[in-house]
N, CA, C and O atoms as a CHARMM CRD file, in Angstrom:
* protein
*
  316
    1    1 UNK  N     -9.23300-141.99000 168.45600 PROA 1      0.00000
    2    1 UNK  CA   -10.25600-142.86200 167.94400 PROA 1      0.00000
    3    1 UNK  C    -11.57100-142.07700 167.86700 PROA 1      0.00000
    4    1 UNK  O    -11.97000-141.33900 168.76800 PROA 1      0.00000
    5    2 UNK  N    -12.24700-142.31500 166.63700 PROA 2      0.00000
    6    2 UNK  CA   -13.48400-141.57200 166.16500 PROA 2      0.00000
    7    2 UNK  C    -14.49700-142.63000 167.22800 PROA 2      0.00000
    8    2 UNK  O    -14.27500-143.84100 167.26100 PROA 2      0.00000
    9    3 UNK  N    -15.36600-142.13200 167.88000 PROA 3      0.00000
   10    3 UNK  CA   -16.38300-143.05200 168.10500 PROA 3      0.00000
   11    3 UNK  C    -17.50900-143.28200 167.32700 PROA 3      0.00000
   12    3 UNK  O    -17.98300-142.56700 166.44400 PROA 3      0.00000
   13    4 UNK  N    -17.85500-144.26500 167.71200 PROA 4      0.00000
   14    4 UNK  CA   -19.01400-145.42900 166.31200 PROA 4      0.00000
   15    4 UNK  C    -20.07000-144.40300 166.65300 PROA 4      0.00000
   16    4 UNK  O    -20.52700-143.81900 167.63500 PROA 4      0.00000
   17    5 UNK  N    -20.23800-144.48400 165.23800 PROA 5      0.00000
   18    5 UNK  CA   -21.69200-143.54200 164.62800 PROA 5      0.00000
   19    5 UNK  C    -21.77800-142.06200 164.80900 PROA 5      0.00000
   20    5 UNK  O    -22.73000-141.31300 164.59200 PROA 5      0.00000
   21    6 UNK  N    -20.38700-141.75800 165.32500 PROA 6      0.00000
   22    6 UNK  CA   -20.52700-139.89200 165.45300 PROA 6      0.00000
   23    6 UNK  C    -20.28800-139.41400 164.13600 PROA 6      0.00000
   24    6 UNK  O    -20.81000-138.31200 163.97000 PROA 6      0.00000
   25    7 UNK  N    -19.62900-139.88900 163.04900 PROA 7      0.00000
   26    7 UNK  CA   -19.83400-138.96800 161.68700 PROA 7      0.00000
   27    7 UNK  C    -21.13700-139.23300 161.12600 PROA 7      0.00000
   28    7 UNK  O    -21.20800-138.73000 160.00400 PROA 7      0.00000
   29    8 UNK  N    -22.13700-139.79400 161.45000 PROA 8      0.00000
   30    8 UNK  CA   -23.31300-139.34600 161.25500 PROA 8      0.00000
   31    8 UNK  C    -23.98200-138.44900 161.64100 PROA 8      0.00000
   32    8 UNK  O    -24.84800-137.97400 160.90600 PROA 8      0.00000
   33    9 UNK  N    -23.71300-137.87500 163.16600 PROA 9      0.00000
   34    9 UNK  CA   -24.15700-136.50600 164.12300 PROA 9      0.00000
   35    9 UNK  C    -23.02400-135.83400 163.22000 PROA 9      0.00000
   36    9 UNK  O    -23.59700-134.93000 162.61200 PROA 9      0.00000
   37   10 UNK  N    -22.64400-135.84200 163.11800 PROA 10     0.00000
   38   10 UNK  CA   -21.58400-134.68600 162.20100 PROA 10     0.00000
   39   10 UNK  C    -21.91500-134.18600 161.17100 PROA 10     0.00000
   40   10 UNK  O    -21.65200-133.01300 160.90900 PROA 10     0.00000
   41   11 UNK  N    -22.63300-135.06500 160.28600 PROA 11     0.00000
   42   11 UNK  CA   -22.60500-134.72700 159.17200 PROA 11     0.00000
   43   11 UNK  C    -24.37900-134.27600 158.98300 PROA 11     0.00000
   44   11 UNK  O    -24.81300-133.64400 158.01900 PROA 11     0.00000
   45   12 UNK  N    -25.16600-134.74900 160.08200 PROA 12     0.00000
   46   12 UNK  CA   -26.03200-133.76200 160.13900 PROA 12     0.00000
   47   12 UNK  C    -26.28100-132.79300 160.85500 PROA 12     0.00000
   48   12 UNK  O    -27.40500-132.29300 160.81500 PROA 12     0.00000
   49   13 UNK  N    -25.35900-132.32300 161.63100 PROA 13     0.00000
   50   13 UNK  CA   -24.92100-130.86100 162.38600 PROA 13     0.00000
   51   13 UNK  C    -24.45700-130.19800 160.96900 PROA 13     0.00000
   52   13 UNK  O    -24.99200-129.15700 160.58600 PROA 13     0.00000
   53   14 UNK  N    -23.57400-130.75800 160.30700 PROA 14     0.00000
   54   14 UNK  CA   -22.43700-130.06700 159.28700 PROA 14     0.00000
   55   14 UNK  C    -23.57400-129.44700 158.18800 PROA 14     0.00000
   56   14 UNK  O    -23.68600-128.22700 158.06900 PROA 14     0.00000
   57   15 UNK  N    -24.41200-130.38600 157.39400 PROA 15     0.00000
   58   15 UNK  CA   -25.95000-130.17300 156.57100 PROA 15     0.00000
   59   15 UNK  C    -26.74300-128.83600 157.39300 PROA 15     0.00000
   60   15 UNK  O    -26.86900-127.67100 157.01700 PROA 15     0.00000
   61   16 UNK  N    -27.18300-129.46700 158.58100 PROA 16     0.00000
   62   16 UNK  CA   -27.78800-127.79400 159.14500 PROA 16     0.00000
   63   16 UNK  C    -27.61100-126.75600 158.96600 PROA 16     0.00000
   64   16 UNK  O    -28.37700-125.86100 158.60700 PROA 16     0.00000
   65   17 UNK  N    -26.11100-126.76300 159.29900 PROA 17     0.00000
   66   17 UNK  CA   -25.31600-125.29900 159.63600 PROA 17     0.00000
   67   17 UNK  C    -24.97100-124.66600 158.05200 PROA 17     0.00000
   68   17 UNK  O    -24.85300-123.48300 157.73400 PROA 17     0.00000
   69   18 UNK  N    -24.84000-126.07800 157.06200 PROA 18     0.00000
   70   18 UNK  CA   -24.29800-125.17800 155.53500 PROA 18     0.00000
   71   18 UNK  C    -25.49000-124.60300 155.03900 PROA 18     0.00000
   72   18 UNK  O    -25.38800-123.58000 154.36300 PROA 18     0.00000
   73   19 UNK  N    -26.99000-125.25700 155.33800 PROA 19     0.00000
   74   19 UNK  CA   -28.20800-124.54300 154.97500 PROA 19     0.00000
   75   19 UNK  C    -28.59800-123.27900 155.45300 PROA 19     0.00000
   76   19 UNK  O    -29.01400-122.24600 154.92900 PROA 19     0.00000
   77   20 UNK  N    -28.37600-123.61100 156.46300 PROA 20     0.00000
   78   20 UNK  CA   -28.44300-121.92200 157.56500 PROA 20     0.00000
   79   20 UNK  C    -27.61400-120.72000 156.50600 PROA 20     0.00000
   80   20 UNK  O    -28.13700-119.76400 155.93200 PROA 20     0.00000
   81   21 UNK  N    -26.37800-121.08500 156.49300 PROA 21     0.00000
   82   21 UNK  CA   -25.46000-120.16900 155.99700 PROA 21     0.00000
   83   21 UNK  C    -25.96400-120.25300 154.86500 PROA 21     0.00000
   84   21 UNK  O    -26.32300-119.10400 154.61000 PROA 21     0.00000
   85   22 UNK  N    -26.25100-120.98800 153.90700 PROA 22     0.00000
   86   22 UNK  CA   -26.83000-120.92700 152.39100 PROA 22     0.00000
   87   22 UNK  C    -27.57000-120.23100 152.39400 PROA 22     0.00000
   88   22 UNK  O    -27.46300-119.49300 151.41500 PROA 22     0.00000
   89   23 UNK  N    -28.70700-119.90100 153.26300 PROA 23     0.00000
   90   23 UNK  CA   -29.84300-119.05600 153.12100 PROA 23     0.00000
   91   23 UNK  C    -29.26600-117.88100 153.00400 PROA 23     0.00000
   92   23 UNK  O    -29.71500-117.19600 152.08400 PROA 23     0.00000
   93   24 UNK  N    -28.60800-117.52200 153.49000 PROA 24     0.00000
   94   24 UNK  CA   -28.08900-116.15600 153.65600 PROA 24     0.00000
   95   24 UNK  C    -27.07100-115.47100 152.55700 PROA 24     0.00000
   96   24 UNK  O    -26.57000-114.34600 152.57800 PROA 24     0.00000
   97   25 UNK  N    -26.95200-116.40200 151.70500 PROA 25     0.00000
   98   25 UNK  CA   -26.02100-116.10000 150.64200 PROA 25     0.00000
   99   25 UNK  C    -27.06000-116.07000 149.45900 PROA 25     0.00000
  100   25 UNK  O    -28.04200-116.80100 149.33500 PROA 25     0.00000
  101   26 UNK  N    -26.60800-115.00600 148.56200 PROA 26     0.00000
  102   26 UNK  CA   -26.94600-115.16300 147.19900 PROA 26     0.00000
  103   26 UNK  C    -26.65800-116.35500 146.63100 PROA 26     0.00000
  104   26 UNK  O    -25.66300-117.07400 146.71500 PROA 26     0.00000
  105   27 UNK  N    -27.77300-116.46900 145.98500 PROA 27     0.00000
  106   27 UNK  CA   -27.71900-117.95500 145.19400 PROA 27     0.00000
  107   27 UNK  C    -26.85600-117.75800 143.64700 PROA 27     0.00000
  108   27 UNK  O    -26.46200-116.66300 143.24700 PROA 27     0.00000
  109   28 UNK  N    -26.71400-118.76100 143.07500 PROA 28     0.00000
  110   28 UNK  CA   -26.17600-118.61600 141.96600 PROA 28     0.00000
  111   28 UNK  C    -25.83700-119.53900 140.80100 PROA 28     0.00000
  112   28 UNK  O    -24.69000-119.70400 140.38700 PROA 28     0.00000
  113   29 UNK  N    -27.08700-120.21600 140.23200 PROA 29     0.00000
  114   29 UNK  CA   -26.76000-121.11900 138.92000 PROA 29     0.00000
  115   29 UNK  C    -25.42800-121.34000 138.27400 PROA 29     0.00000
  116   29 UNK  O    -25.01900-120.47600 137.49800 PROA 29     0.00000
  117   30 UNK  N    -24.73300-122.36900 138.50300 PROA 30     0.00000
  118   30 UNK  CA   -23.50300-122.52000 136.98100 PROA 30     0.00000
  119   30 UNK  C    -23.45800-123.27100 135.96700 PROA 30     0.00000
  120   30 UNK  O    -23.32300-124.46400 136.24000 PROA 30     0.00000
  121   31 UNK  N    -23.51500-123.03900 135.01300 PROA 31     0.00000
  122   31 UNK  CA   -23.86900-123.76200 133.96000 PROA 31     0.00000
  123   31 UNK  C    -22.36900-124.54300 133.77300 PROA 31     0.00000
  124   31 UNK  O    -21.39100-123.82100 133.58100 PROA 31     0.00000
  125   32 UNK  N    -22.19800-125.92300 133.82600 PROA 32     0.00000
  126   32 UNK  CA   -21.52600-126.52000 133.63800 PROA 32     0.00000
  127   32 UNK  C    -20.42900-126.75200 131.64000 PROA 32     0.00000
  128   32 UNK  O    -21.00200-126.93900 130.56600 PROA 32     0.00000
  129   33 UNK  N    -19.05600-126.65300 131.81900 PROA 33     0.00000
  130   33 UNK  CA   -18.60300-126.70200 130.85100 PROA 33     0.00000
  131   33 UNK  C    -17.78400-127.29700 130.33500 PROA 33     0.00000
  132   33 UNK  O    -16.77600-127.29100 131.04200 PROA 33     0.00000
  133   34 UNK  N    -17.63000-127.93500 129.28300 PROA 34     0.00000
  134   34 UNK  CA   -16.58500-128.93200 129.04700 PROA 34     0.00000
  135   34 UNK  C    -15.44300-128.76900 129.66300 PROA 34     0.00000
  136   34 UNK  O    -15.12600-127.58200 129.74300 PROA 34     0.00000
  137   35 UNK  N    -14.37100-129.83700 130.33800 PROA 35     0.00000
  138   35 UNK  CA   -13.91200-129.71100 131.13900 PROA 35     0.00000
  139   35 UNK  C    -13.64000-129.59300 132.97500 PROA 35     0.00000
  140   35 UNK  O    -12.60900-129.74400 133.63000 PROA 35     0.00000
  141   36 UNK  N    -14.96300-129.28300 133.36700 PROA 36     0.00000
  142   36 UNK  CA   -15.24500-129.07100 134.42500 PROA 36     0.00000
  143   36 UNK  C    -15.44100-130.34900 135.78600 PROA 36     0.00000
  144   36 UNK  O    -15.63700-131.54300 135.55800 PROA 36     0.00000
  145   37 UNK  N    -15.40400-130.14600 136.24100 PROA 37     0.00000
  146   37 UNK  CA   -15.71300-131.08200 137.47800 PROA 37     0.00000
  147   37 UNK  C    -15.82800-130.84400 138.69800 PROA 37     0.00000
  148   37 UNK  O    -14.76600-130.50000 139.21500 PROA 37     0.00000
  149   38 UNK  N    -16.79700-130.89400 139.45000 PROA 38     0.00000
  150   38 UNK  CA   -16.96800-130.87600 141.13300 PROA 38     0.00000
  151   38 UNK  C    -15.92600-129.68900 141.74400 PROA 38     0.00000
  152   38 UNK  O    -16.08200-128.54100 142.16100 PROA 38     0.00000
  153   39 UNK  N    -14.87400-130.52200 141.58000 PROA 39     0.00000
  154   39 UNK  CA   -14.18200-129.91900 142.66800 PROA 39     0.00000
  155   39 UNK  C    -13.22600-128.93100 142.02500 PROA 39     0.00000
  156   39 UNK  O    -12.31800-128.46300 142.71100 PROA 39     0.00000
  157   40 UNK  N    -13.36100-128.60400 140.83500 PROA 40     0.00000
  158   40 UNK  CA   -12.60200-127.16500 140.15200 PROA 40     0.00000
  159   40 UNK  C    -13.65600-126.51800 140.18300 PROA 40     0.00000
  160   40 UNK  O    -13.26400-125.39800 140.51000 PROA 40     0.00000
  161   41 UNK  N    -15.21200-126.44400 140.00900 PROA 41     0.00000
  162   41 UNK  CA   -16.33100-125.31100 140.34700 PROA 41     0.00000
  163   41 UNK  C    -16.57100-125.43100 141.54400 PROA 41     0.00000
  164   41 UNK  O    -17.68700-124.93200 141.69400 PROA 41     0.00000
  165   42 UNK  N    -16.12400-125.87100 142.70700 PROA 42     0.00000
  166   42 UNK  CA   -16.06500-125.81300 144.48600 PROA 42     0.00000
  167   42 UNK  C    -14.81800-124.90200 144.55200 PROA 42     0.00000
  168   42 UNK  O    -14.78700-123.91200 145.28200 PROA 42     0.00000
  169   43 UNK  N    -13.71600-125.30500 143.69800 PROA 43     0.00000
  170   43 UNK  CA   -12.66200-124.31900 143.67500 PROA 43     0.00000
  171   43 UNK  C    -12.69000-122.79300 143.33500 PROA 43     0.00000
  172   43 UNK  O    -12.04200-121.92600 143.92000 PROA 43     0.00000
  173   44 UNK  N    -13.48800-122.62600 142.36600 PROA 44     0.00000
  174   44 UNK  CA   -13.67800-121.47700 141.84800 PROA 44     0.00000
  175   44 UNK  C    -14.80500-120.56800 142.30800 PROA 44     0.00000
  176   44 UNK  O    -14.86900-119.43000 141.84300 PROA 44     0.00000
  177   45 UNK  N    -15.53600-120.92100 143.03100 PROA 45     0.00000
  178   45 UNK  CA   -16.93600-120.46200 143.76600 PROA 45     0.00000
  179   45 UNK  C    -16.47900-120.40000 145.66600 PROA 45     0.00000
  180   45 UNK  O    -17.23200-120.04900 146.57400 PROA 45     0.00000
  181   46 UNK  N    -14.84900-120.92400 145.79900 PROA 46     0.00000
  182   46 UNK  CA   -14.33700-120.71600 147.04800 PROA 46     0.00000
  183   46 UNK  C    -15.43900-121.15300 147.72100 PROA 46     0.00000
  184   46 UNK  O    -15.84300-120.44700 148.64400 PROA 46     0.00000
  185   47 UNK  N    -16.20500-122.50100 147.37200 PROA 47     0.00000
  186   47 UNK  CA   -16.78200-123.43900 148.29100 PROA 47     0.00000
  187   47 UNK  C    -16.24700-124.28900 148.95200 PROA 47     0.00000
  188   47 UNK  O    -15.32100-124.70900 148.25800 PROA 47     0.00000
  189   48 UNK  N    -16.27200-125.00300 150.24600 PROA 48     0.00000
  190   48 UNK  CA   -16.37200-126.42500 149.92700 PROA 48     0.00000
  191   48 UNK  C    -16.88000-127.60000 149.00200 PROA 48     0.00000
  192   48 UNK  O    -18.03200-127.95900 148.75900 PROA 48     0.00000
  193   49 UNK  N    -16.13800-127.89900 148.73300 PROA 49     0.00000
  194   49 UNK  CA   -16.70100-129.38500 147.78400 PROA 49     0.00000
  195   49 UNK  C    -17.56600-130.22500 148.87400 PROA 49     0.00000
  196   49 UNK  O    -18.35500-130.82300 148.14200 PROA 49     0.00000
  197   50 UNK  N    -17.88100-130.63100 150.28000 PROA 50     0.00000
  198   50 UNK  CA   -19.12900-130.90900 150.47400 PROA 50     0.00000
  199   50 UNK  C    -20.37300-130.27100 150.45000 PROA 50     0.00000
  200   50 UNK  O    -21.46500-130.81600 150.28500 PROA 50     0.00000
  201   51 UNK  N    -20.11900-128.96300 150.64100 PROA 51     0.00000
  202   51 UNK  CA   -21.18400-127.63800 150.57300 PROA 51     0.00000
  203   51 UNK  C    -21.98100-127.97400 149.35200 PROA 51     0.00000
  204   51 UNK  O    -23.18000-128.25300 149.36300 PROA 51     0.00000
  205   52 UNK  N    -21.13800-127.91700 148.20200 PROA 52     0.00000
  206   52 UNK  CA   -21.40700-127.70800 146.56600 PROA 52     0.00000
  207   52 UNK  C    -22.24300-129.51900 146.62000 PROA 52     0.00000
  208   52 UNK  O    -23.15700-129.69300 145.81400 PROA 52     0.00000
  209   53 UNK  N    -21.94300-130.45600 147.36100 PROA 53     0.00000
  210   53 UNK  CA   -22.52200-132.11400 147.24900 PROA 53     0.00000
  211   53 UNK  C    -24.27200-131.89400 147.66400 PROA 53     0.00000
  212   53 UNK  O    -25.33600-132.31700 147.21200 PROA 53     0.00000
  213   54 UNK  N    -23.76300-130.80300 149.00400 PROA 54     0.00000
  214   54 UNK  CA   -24.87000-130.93100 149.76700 PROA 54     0.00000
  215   54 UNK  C    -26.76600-130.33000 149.22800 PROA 54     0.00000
  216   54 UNK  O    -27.91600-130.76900 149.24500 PROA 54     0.00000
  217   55 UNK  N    -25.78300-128.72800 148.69000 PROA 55     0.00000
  218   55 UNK  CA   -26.95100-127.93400 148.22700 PROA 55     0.00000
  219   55 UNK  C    -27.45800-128.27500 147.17900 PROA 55     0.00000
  220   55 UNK  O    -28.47000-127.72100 146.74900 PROA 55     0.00000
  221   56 UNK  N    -26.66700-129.56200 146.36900 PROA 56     0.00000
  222   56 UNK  CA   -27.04300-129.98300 144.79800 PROA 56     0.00000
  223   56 UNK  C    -27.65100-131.29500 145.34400 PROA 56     0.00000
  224   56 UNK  O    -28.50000-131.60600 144.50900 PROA 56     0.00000
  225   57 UNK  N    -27.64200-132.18400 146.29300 PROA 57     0.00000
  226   57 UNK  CA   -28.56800-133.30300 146.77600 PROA 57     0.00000
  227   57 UNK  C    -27.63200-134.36400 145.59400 PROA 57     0.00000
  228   57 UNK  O    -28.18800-134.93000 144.65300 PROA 57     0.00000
  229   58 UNK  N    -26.37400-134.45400 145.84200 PROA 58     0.00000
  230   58 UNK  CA   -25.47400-135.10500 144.45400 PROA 58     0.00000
  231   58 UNK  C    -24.17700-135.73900 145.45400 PROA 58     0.00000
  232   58 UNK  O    -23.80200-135.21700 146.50400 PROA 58     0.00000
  233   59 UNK  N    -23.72800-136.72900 144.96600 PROA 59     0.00000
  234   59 UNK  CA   -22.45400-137.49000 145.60200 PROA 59     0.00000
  235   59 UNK  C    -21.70000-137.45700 145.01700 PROA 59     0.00000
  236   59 UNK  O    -22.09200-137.27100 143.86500 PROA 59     0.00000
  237   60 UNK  N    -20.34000-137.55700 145.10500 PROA 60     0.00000
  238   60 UNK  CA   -19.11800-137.34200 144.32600 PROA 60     0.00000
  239   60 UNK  C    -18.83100-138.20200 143.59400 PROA 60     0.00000
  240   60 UNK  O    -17.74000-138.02700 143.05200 PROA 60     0.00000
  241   61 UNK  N    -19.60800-139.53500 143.19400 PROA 61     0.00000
  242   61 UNK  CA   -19.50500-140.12800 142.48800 PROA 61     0.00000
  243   61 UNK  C    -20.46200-140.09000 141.68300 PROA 61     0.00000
  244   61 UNK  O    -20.53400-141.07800 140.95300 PROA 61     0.00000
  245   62 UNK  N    -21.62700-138.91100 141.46900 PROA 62     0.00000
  246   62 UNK  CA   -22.12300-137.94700 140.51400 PROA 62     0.00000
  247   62 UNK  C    -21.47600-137.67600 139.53500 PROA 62     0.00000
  248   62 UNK  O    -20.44200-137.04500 139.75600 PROA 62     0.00000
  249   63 UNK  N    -21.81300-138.03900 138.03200 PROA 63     0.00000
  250   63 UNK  CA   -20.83300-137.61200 136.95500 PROA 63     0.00000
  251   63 UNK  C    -21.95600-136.37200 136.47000 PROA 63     0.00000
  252   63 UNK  O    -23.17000-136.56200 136.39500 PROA 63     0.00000
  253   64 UNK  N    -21.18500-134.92000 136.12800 PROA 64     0.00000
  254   64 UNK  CA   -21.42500-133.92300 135.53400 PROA 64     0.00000
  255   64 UNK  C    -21.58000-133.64900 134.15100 PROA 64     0.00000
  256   64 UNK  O    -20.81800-134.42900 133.58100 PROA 64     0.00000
  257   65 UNK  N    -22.15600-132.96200 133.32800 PROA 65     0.00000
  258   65 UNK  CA   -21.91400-133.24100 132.02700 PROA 65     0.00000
  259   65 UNK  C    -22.31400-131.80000 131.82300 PROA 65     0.00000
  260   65 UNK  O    -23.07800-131.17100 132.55500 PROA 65     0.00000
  261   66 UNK  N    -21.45300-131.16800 130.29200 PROA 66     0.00000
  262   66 UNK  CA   -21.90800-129.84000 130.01900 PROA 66     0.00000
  263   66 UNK  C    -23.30700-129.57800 129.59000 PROA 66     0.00000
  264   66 UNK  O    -24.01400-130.40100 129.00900 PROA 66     0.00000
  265   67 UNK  N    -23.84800-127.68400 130.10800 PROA 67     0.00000
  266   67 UNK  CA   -24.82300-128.07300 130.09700 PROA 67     0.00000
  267   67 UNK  C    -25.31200-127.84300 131.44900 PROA 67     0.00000
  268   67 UNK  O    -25.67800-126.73400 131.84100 PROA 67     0.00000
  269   68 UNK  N    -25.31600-129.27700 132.41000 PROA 68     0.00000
  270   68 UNK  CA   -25.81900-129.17600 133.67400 PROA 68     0.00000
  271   68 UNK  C    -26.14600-127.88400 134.62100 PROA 68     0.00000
  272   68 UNK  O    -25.28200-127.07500 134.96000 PROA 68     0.00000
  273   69 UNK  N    -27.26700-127.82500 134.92800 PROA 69     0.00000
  274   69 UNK  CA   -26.79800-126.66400 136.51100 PROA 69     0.00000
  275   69 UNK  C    -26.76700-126.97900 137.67700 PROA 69     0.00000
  276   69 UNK  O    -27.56000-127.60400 138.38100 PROA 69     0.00000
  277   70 UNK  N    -25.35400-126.30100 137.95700 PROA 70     0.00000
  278   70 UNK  CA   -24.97800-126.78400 139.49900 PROA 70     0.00000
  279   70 UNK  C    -25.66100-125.25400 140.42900 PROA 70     0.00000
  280   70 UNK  O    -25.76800-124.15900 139.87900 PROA 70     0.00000
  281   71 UNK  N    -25.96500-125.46200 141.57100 PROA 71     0.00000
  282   71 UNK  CA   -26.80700-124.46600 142.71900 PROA 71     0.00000
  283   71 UNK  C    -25.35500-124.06400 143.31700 PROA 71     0.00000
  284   71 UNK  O    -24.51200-124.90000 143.64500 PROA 71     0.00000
  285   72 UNK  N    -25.19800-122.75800 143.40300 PROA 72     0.00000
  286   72 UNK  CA   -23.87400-122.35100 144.37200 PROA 72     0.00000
  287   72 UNK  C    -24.04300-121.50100 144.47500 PROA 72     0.00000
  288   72 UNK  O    -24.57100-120.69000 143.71300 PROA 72     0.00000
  289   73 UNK  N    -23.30400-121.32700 146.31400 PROA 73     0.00000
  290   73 UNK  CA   -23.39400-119.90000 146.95200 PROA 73     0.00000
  291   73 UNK  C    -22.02400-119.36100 147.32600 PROA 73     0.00000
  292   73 UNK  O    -21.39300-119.50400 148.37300 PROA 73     0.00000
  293   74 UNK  N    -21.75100-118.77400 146.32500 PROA 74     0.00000
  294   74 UNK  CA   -20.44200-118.41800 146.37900 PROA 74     0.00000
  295   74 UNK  C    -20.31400-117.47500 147.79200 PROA 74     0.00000
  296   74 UNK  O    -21.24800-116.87600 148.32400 PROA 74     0.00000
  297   75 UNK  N    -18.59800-117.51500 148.35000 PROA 75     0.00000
  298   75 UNK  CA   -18.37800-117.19800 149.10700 PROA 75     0.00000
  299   75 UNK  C    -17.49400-115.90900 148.50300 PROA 75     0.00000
  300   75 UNK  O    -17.54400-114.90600 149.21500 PROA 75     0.00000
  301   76 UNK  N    -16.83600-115.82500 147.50100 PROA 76     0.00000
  302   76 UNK  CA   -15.87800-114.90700 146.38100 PROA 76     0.00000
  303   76 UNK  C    -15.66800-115.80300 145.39300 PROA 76     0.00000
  304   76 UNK  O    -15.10000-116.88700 145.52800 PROA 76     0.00000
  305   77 UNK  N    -16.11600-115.36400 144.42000 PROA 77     0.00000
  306   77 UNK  CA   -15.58900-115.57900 143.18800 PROA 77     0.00000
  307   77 UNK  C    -14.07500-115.68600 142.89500 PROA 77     0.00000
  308   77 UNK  O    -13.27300-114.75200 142.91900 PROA 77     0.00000
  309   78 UNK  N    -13.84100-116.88400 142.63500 PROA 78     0.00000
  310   78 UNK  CA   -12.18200-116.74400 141.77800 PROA 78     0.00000
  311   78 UNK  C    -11.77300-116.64100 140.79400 PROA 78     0.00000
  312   78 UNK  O    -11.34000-117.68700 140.30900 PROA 78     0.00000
  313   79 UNK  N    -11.67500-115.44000 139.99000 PROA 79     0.00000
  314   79 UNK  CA   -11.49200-115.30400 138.75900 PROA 79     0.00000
  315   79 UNK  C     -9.97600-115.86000 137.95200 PROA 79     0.00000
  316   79 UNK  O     -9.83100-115.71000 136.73900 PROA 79     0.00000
């Protein structure tokens, strides 16, 4: 059993720690493209898909459109 109100300490421990580490990574604009969505450019930038929610200030029920720029700190590129 999760106790009441700890994924809120979680998820701002979890925010801290991805900023910390963000700083430290090269940044990197993606220009969004037909086809695309959240969690195939979290895939391809070998992010997390909350990482990619967090550093863009965006919820997954955020619709994308080509065009857009998404903020990512890639960890390796997946070509």
């Amino acid at each position: 059993m999760i106790p009441k109100g700890s994924s809120t300490g979680f998820h701002n421990r979890y925010k801290k720690n991805m900023n910390v580490w963000a700083q430290q990574e090269k940044t990197h604009i993606y220009i969004v493209q037909k086809g695309d969505n959240l969690s195939n450019i979290a895939e391809r930038f070998n992010v997390p898909l909350p990482a990619l929610l967090i550093w863009n200030r965006i919820s997954h029920r955020n619709h994308i459109h080509p065009g857009d720029r998404i903020l990512v700190y890639p960890k390796k590129l997946n070509e």
